[in-house]
N, C-alpha and C positions, 0 to 999 in steps of 0.2 A: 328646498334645502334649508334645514335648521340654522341660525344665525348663532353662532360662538361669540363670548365676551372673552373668554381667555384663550389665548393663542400661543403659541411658539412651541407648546406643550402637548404630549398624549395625554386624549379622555380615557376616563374605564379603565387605566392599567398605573396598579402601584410601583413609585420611579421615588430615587434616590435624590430628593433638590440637591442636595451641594453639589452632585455631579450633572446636573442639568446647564453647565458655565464650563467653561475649561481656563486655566492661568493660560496666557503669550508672554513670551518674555517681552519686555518694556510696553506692555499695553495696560490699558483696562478696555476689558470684554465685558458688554450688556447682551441679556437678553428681555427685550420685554415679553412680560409674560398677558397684561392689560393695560388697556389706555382709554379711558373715558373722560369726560368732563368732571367726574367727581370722585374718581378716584385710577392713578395710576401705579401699576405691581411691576417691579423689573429685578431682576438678577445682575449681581456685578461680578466680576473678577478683576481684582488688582493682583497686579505684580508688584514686590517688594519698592518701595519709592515714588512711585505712583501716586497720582493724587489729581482730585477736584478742585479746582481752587475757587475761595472765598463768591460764595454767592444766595441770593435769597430766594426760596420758592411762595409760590401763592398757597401752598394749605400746608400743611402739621407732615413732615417728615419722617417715619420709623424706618430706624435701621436694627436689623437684626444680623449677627455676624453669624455666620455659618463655619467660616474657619479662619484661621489664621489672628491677627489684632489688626486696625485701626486706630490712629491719631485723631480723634474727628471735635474740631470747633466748633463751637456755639456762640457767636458774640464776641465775647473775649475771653471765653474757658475752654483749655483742652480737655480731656477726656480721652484715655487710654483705653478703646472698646474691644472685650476679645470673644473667640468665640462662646456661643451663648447667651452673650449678653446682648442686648438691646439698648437704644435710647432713642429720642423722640426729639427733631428739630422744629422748631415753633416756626407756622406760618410768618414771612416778612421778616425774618432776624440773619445774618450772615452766616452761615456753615460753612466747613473746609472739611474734607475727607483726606489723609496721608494712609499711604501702607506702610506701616515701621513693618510688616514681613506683610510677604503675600498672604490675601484676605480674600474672604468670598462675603459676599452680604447680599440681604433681601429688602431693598427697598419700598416702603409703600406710603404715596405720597395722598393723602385725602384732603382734597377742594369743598368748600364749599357754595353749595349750589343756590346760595339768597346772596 
């Protein structure tokens, strides 16, 4: 048997990401899609209010919104992200994620392996 790096997800067949996540009312819903040493891919759904709080990862952070907006800190800067857009949290700095309305995002978080 072939050994898969990405998982949660169908091979071979074209699929619609933002609906690969479903909104719960008062959750946030993950799906990981990869998890490695140097790099991890996960799918979010926030519900409106929603939020991660204040914390630092080991490598460079990209979030890409798929729908809805996000509040997401950096340090000591908000930033109002909505869909479409992206922005990138710096390894070892504090971020905060809020849903100002239900959001879907694509996280991807890359480690460095030295």
């Amino acid at each position: 048997m072939e050994k898969h790096f990405i998982k949660n997800i169908d091979f071979a067949k074209p699929l619609e990401f933002e609906g690969l996540v479903d909104y719960e009312e008062g959750r946030v819903v993950s799906r990981t899609l990869a998890q490695g040493k140097a790099l991890s891919v996960t799918l979010f759904a926030f519900d409106k209010g929603e939020e991660i709080s204040s914390h630092s990862a080991g490598g460079d952070a990209m979030v890409y919104i798929l729908d809805g907006e996000s509040e997401i800190t950096i340090g000591d800067e908000k930033f109002n992200v909505k869909k479409g857009e992206t922005i990138v949290m710096p390894a070892h700095v504090a971020h905060a994620l809020l849903a100002v309305e239900k959001f879907k995002m694509l996280l991807v978080v890359v480690f460095s392996l030295t």
